[in-house]
Each structure stands twice: as C-alpha cells, then as structure tokens.
C-alpha positions in Angstrom: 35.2 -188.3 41.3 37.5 -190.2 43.4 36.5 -194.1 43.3 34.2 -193.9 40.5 34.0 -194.9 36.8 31.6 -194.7 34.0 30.9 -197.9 31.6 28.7 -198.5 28.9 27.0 -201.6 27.7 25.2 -202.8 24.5 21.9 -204.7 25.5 19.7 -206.0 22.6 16.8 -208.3 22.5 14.3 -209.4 19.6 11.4 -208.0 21.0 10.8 -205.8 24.3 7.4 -204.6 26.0 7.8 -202.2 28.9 4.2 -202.1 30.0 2.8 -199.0 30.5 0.5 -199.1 33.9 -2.0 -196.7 33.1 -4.3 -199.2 30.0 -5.1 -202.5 29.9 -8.3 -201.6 27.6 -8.2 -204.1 24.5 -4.4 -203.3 24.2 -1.0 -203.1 26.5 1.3 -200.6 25.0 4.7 -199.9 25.7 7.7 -197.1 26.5 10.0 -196.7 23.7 12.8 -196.5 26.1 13.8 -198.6 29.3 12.2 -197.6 32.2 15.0 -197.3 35.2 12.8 -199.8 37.7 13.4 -202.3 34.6 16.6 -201.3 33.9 17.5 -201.8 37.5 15.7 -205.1 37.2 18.2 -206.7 34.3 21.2 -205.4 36.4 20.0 -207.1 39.2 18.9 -210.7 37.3 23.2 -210.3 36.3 24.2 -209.9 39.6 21.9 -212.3 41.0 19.3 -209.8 42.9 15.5 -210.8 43.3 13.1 -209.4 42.2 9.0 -209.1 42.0 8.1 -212.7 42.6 10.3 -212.7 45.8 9.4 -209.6 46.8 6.0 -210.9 47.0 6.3 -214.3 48.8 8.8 -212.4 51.4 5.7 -209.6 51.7 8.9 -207.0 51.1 7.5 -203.6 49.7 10.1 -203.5 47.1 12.1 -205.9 45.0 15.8 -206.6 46.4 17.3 -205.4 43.1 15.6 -201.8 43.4 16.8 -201.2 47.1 20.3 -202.7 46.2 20.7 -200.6 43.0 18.3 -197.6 43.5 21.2 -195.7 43.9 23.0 -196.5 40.7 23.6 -193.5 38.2 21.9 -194.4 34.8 22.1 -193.2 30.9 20.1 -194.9 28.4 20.7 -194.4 24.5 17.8 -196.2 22.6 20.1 -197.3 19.2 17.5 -196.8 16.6 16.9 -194.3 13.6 15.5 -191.4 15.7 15.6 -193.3 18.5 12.4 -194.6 17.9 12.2 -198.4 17.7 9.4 -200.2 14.8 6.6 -201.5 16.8 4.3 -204.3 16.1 1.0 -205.5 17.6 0.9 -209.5 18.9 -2.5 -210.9 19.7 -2.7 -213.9 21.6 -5.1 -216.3 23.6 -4.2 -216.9 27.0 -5.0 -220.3 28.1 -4.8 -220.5 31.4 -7.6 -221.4 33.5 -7.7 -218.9 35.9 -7.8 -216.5 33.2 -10.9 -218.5 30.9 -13.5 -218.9 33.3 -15.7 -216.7 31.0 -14.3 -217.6 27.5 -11.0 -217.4 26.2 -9.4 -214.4 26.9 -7.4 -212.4 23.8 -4.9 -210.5 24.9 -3.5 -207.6 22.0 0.5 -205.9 23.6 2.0 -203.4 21.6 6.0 -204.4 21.7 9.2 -203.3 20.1 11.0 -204.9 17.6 14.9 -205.5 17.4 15.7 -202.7 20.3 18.8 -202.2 21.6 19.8 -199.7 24.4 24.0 -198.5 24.7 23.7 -198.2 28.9 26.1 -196.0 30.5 26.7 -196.8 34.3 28.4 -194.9 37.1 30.3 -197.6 39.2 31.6 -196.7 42.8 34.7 -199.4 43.3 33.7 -199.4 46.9 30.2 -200.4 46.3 30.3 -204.4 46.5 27.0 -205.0 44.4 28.5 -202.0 41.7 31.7 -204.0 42.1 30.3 -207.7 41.1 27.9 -205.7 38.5 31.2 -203.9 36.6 32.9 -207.6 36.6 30.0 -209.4 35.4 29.3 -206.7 32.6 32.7 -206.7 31.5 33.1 -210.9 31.0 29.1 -211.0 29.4 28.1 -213.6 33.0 24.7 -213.3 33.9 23.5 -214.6 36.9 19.8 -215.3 36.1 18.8 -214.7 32.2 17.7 -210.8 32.0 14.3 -209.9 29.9 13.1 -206.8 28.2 9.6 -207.1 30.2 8.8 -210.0 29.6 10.2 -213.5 30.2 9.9 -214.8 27.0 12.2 -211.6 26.0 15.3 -212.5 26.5 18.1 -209.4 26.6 22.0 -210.3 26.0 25.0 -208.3 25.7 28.3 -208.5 24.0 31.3 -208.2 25.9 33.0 -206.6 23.4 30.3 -203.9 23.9 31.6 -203.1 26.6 33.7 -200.2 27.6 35.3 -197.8 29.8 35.1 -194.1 29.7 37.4 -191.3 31.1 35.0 -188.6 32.0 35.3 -185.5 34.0 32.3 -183.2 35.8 33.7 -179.8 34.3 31.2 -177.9 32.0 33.6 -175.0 31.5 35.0 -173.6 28.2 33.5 -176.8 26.5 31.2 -175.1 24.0 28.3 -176.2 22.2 28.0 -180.0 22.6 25.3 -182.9 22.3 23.5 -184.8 25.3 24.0 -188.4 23.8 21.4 -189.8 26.8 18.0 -189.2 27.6 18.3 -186.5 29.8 15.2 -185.0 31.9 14.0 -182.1 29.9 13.9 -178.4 32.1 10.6 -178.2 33.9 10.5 -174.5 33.1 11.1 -175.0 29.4 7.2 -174.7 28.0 5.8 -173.0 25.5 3.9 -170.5 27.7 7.2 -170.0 29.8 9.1 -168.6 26.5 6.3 -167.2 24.5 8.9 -165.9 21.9 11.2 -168.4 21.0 11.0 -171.5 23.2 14.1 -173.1 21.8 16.4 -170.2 21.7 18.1 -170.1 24.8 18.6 -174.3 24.3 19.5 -175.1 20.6 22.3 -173.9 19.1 21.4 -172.5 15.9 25.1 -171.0 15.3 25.8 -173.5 12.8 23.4 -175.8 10.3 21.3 -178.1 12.0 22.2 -181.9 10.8 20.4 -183.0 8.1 18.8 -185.6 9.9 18.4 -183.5 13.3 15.4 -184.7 15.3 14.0 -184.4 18.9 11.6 -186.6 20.8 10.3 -186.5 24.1 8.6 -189.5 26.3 7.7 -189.8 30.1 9.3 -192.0 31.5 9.2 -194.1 35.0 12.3 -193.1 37.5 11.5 -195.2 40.3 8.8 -195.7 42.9 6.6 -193.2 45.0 8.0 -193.4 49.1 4.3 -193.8 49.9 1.8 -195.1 47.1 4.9 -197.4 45.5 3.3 -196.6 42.4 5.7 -195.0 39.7 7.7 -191.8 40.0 7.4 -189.9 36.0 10.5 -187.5 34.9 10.0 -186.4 30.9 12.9 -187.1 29.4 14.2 -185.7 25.8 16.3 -187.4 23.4 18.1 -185.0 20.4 21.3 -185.0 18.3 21.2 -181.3 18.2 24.0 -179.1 19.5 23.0 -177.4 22.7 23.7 -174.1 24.0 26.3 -173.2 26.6 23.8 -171.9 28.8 21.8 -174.6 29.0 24.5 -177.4 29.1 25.7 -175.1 32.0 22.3 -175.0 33.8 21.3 -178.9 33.4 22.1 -180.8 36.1 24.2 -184.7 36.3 25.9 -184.0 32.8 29.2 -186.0 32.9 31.8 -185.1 29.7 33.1 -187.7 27.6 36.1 -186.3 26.1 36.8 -189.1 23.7 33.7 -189.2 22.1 33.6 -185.4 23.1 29.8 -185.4 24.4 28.1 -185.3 27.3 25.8 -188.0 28.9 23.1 -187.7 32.0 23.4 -190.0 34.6 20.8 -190.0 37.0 
C-alpha cells in the first residue's frame, strides 16, 4: 500500500478503567481491552488533539481527537496471561460538594491492574496528524500526559517499544497462521448457524493445539453512532490458535507480518 506503514507501540499504565456505559448501580466496571474512542483519545493527548472537555465548552458534537483520527487503522494486543488482565475493586468517598448534598457518596470501579496493550497503527505519510503521531511515537514525546480512563491513570510508552513492520495485504499460499490482534469475530459464526461443528471451518485442528491455547471474546466500543453519538459495539475475539485458510481468507483488514509471520487486524 503505497504511502503507508504499520508501527507498533507498547503502552502500559498501573491501573486502567475503561468504563463501561451501560451500570453505574453500586459498581463501574470495565473493558478488558481498550476501547478504540479511548484509544483514539491517548493518540490524540500525544499529538496534542482535544478532547471531551473542549468538546463541550466549544458545544462541538464530537471531541477533535475522534474527527482527526477516526480514520486511523487500529490493532490492539492486551499483553497479559490469556489476555485477560487481574482486576481489583477500589471504593472510595467522593468529596465533592456537588456530589454530597445527601451524604457522602461511595463510589466502588472495577479497574485493571498492571495492563499493557502492544498497538499496531497504520500510518499514511501523507496524513499530517498520522505524520506528527508516527514522529512523536517513535521519540516517546507526548503532548498532553495520556490516561487509561481516568486522569489519575497515567499511560507511558518506551521508545524502544517502538517499531516498524514490513507487511504485505496478500493472503495467498500463506497457510495456517495466528490473528495476533483482536479481530471482529464473523457475525455468521454462531452456534445455531453451524449446528455440527461450530469451530471446524475456523480452527485448525491439523496439528496439536498449544498447550496453553485459549480464546476469549469481549464487545467492544468501535466508535460513535452518526445519530444518537452513543457507542458503536463490534465483538471482537482474541486466540493464539492456528486458523484455517478459509477463514484467514474470508476475514476481512488482515495485514501479514512476515517477520513475526502472523497476521494482525487493523480496523
């Protein structure tokens, strides 16, 4: 793909909370993985972008960092056993006034512990906010100081993290191979849809399975709805297993990695 490239990133914090919108009853509980309107957020806090707070004071429908970077191409590796992060419980009483006119009020978040996401980006050269986001990436500069969902998060990356990958868009005569991303799982790939064997056209089960082979699955945010500007869900799935030819052929924004010889999904 003429004038692009794909890079990858370590970002790490001690704790992260990526709220989930849908209860607020007792508890906030959280994604295991980033979200892409947050992910978009931390990109645009190193590039200097605004976001919600001046979004709101400008009466502007969406932050600047999502309609600056909405159109970036995205991978997300959560780097964890399983890809499943430890989670803890904090309670806390928030002492604000506005929020203790009836009593001190106890708020309980669910929130990660020690996550770390390896982000791979596709950067056009001749797209000046991808531009200033690939140089600022590459020499660990931030702009503003970038948060794992809240602002008492703080994220940071190593530039020696960082890294360049020669890719190509060819999913011919590759074979079996691994999805190292999340990648969106098949809508039509149910249990009712494949009564026999709902794995069978997907897995590869030519070879042993890895001893610690696993699979998970979380919906995730994608972006915002073009009417209600409430979230826009994709499920996504995250396995180390090898996948068939069939369906590597039939899943769509799979880039090949031939150095580390797997594919990722940018999207």
């Amino acid at each position: 793909m003429e004038n692009s490239k794909i890079i990858s990133f370590t970002l790490n914090s001690s704790f992260a909370l990526w709220k989930k919108p849908d209860i607020n009853e007792g508890i906030y509980l959280t994604y295991n993985s980033i979200p892409k309107p947050a992910l978009l957020g931390i990109l645009g806090a190193i590039i200097g972008l605004g976001g919600h707070t001046q979004a709101f004071y400008s009466k502007a429908k969406l932050p600047e960092f999502y309609t600056c970077l909405n159109d970036i191409k995205c991978g997300i590796v959560p780097v964890a056993p399983n890809g499943i992060f430890p989670k803890t419980v904090i309670t806390y009483s928030n002492t604000v006034g506005y929020a203790n006119k009836d009593g001190n009020l106890i708020v309980s978040e669910q929130t990660l512990l020690k996550p770390q996401y390896k982000i791979y980006l596709l950067i056009n050269d001749v797209n000046a906010h991808h531009k200033e986001l690939y140089d600022n990436i590459r020499s660990g500069r931030s702009i503003f100081i970038p948060y794992m969902g809240k602002n008492d998060f703080n994220a940071w990356w190593l530039k020696e993290s960082f890294a360049e990958h020669p890719f190509t868009v060819d999913k011919k005569s590759k074979g079996r191979k691994s999805i190292s991303t999340l990648f969106i799982k098949p809508a039509s790939r149910t249990v009712r849809d494949d009564k026999i064997d709902p794995f069978a056209t997907i897995i590869d089960f030519s070879s042993p399975l890895a001893e610690e082979s696993y699979m998970s699955f979380e919906q995730l945010p994608v972006g915002y709805d073009d009417v209600t500007y409430n979230y826009a869900y994709e499920d996504f799935v995250f396995t180390n297993h090898l996948l068939s030819e069939d369906f590597i052929a039939a899943t769509p924004d799979l880039y090949y990695l031939p150095e580390e010889d797997f594919y990722i999904q940018l999207n």
